[in-house]
C-alpha positions in Angstrom: 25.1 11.5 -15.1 21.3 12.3 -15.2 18.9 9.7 -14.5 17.1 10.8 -18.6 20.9 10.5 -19.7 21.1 6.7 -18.2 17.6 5.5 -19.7 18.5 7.0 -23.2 21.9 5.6 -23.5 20.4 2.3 -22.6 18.0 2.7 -25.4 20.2 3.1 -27.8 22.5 0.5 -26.9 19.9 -1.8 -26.2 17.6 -1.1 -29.8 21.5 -1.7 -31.6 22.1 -5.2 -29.9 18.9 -6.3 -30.6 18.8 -5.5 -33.9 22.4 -7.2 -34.4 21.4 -10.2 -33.3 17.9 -10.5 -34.7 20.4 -10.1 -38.2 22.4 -12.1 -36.9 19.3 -15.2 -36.3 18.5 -14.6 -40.0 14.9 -12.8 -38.9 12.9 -11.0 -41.0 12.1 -7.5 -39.9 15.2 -7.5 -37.8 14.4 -3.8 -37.0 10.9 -4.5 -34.7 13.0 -6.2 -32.2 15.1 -3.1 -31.5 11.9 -1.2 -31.2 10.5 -3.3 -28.6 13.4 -2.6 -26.9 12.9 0.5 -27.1 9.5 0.1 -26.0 10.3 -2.0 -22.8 12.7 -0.2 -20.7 11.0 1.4 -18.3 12.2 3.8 -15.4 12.7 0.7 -12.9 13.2 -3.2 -12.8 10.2 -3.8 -11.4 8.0 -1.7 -14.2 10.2 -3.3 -16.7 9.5 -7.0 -15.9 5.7 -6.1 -15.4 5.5 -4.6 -19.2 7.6 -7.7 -20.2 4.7 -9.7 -18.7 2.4 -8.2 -19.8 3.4 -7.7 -23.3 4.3 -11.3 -23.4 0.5 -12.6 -22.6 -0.9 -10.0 -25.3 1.7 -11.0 -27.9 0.6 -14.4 -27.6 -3.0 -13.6 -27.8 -2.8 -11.6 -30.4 -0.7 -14.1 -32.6 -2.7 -17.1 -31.2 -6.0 -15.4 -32.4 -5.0 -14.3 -35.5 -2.8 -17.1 -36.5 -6.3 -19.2 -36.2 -8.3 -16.8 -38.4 -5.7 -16.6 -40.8 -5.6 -20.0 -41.2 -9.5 -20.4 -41.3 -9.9 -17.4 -44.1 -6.9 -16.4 -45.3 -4.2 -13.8 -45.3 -6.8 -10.6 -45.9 -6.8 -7.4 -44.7 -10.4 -7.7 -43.7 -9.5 -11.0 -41.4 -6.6 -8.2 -40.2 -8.8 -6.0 -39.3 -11.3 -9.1 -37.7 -8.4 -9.8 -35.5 -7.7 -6.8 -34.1 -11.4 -6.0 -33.1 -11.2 -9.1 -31.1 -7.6 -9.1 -29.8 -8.3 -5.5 -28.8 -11.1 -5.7 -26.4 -10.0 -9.0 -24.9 -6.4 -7.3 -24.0 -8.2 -4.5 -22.5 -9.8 -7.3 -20.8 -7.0 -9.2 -19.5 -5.5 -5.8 -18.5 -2.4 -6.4 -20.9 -3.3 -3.5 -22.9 0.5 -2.1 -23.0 1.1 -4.8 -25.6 -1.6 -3.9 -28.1 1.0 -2.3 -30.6 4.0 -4.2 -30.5 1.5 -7.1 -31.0 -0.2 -5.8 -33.7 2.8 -5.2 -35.5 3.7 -8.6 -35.3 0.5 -10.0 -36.5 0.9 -7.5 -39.5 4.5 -9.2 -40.3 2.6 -12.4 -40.6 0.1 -10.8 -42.8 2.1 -9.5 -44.8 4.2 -12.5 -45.1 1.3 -14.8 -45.9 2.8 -17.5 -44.3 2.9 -19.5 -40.5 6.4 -19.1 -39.9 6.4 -15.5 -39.6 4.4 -16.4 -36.2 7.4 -17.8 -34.9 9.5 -15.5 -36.6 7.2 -12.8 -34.2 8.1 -15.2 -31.3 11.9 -14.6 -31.6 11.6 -11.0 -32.1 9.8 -10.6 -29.0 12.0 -12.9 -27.1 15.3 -11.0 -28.4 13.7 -7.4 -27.8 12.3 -8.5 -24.6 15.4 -9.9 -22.9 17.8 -7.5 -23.9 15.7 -4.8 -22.5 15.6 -6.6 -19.1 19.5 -7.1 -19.7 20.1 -3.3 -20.0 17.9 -2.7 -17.6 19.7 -4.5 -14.8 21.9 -1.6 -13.6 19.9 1.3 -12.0 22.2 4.1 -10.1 21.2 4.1 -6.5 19.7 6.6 -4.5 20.6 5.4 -0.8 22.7 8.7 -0.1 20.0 10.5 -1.2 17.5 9.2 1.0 19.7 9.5 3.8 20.1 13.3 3.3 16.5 13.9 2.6 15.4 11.6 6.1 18.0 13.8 8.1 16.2 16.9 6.3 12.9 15.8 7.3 13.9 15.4 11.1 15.4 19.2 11.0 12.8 20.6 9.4 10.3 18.5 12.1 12.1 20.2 14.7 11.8 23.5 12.8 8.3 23.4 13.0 7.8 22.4 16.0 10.2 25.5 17.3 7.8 27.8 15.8 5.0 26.1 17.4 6.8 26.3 20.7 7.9 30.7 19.8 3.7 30.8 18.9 5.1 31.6 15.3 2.7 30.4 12.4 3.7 27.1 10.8 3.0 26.3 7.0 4.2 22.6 7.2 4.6 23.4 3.7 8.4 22.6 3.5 8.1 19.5 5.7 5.5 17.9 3.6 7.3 18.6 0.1 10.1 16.9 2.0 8.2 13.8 2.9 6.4 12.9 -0.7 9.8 13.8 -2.5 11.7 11.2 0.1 8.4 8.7 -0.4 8.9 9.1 -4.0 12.7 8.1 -3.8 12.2 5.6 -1.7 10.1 3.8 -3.5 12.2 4.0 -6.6 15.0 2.7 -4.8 12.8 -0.1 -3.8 11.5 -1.1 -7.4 14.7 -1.7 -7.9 16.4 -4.1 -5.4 13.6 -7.7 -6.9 15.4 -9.5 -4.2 16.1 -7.8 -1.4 14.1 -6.9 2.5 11.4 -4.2 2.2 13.0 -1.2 3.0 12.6 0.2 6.4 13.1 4.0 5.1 9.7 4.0 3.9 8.1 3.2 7.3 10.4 5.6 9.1 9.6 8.4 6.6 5.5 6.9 6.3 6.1 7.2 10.4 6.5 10.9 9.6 4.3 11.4 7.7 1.7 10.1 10.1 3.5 12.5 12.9 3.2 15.8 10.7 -0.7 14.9 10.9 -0.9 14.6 14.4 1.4 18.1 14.6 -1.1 20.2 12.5 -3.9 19.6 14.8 -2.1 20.5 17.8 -0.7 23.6 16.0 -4.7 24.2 15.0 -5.9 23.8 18.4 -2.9 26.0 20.1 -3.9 28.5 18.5 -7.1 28.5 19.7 -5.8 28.9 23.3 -4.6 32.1 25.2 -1.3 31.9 27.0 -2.0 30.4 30.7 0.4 28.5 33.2 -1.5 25.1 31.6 -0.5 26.3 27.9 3.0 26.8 29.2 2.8 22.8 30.2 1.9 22.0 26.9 4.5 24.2 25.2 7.2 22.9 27.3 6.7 19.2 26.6 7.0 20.2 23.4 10.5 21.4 23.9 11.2 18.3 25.4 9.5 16.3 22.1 11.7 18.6 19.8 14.7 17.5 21.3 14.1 13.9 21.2 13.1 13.8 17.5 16.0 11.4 15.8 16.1 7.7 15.1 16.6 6.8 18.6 13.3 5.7 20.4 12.9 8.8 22.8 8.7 8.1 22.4 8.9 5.9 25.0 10.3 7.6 28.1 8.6 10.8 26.9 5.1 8.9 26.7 5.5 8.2 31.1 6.1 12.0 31.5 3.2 13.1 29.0 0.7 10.5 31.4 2.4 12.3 34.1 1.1 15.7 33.0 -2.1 14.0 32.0 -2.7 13.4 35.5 -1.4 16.5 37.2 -4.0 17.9 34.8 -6.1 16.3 36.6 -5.6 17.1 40.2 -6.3 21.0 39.1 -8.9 22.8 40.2 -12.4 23.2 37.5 -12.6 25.9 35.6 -14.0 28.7 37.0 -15.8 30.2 33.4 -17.0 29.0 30.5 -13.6 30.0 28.3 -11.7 28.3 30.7 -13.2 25.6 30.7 -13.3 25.4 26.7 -9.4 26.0 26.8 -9.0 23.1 29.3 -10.8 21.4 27.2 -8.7 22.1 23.9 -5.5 21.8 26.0 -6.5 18.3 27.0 -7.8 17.0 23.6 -3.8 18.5 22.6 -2.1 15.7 25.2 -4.4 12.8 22.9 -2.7 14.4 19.6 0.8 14.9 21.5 -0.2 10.7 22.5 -0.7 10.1 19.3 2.3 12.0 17.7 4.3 10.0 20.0 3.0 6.7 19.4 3.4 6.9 15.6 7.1 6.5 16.9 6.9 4.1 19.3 5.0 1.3 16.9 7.5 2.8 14.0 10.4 1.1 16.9 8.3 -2.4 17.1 7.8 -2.8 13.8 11.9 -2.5 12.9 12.2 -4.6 16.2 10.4 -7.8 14.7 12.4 -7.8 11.3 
């Protein structure tokens, strides 16, 4: 079933149990609590207990505010009116401005009722539509498969692009980037909805990523810039070696020695002998800092996991 298929089915069945037992309590305007309902379920837990919060604190600003002028000048729809220009501003305010409807609604049941105990008649309806949206809420299909296909995705299409780098074929790094916000995006989701559980480490392996595919588009910029030489060759064939250890193993580490290795043999070469050479060198060696940096975005990736 379709995530829109799961959120309206809960809806309905949410806005029906809450308007059975706000009958069932004897409340008047039975039908408000099945709209907050309505109202409240959001796409995750997390969103959903936020808005419940939220919605909550305005509820009882509102109704505290107007309850008090009511009392002061009477059930008029001027002092209506009163109330909302100061319950309005002040929920803006207190940043609990999702609530501003549902709680002017209620305050109108009290106004039209003329009397105190449709305050607490408010109360209940909020309680009743509140909860049971929470309730229905609780169960949230999960993703995890998902985000395992799409993190084994990403590491292919990293090697992809780095195989064109290495065949001096053009790289978009359009693919690889859709593949990294859509698996963010998941992620997260998955996240919002496990309250209690550890953070989840597939948004720092796939944030690792995303981190790598910067370093990777500034070395593909600057190997472009360079004409095929024996030093270029160095460069493209540690990048073989880098394609073949992209995984979830930690193959940073062993391949960060041999990249100081080549660092250093780069050294012991003669100096250029022109200017374009020496502006190539140049490029090829600020490369090995990006290639460090690719590499270290995996290594601190491996600590991190290490210390939880």
């Amino acid at each position: 079933m379709k995530p829109w298929m799961y959120q309206a089915l809960k809806m309905v069945v949410g806005t029906l149990f809450a308007i059975e037992i706000a009958a069932l309590l004897n409340l008047d305007y039975s039908v408000t609590a099945g709209v907050i309902v309505l109202l409240s379920i959001q796409s995750t837990k997390i969103k959903s207990i936020q808005l419940a919060l939220r919605r909550s604190i305005a509820t009882f600003l509102g109704l505290g505010l107007s309850v008090v002028l009511f009392l002061l000048f009477g059930y008029e729809l001027y002092i209506f009116i009163l109330a909302l220009l100061l319950f309005i501003p002040l929920a803006y305010m207190a940043k609990v401005e999702d609530g501003i409807v549902v709680t002017t609604v209620l305050i109108s049941h009290v106004l039209l009722g003329k009397d105190l105990s449709y305050a607490l008649n408010a109360i209940y309806l909020l309680a009743i539509g509140v909860i049971v949206a929470l309730l229905v809420n609780i169960y949230m299909p999960s993703y995890k498969r998902k985000i395992i296909k799409e993190i084994d995705d990403i590491d292919q299409s990293l090697r992809d692009e780095i195989k064109k780098m290495i065949d001096l074929d053009d790289s978009g790094f359009s693919q690889l980037e859709a593949l990294i916000d859509k698996a963010l995006s998941r992620i997260q989701f998955e996240s919002d909805n496990h309250l209690f559980s550890p953070k989840d480490l597939n948004i720092e392996y796939v944030s690792m990523r995303k981190e790598q595919l910067r370093y990777l588009k500034e070395i593909h910029t600057d190997l472009k810039k360079v004409q095929l030489s024996a030093y270029k060759k160095i460069v493209i064939d540690f990048l073989c070696d880098i394609r073949s250890g992209i995984g979830k193993d930690n193959m940073a580490k062993p391949l960060l020695i041999n990249l100081e290795h080549i660092r250093q043999d780069f050294k012991t070469k003669a100096l250029p002998a022109t200017r374009s050479e020496f502006e190539e060198r140049a490029i090829l060696y600020h490369i090995l800092f990006d290639i460090e940096g690719f590499l270290m975005a995996k290594i601190k990736y491996h600590e991190l996991i290490d210390t939880k």
